[in-house]
C-alpha positions, 0 to 999 in steps of 0.5 A, a space after each residue: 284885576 290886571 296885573 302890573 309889569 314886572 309884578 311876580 307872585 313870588 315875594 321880593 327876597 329883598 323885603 324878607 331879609 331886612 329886618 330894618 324899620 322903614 323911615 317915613 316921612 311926612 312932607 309938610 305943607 306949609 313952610 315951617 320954621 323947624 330949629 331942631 335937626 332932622 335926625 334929632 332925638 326927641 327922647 332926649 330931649 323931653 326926658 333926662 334919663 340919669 335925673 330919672 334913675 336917680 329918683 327914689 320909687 313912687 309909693 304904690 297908690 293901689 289899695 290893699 289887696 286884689 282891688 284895683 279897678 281898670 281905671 288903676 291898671 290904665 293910669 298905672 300904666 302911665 306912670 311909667 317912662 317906657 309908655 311915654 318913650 314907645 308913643 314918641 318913636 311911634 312916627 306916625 301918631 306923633 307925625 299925624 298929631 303935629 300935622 293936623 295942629 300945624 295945617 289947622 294953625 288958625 285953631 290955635 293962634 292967639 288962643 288959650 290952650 289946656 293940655 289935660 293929661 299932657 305926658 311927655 307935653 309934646 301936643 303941648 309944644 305942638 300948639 306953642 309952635 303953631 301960635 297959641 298965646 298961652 299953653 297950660 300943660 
């Protein structure tokens, strides 16, 4: 392969010193009408975090004892603000999932929509905006 100018095999000093995470952004095709700020806090928006410090403990639904199936591991984890936080600030999953619904708006429009499993119901949001008539979440 050829070598492009200005291209050092030594790495960029630059690139190895900052620790700082890379903002990406996904330019969005066709217009849309976005009411929320560009630098909105979508954490706080979907969750009070005081409302949930408050709240007493769940009971563990686990039986007695060393039983528990992968499928308990697996919800458990769900069960767990933390999970839902990290997916949010994971850009490019929440980008990509916003981008596929809004450049396919002529799946959703005018049509019912059932969210199993929704989370934080962000998917759900998703497909309200691109014009389902009804969303279940």
């Amino acid at each position: 392969m050829g070598r492009r100018k200005n291209q050092n095999n030594q790495p960029n000093q630059s690139s190895m010193t900052s620790n700082q995470p890379a903002k990406i952004r996904f330019p969005d095709n066709e217009d849309e009408e976005d009411d929320a700020p560009e630098n909105s806090n979508v954490d706080e928006i979907m969750c009070d975090l005081e409302e949930t410090a408050n709240t007493p403990p769940v009971e563990d639904s686990f039986p007695e004892g060393d039983d528990k199936t992968s499928a308990d591991y697996y919800f458990d984890s769900y069960s767990h603000f933390g999970i839902h936080e990290e997916m949010l600030k994971d850009v490019v999953r929440t980008k990509t999932y916003q981008n596929v619904i809004y450049q396919n708006k002529f799946l959703f429009k005018d049509k019912v929509v059932l969210d199993v499993g929704a989370g934080t119901g962000i998917l759900s949001l998703f497909c309200a905006k691109a014009g389902a008539k009804h969303v279940y979440a």
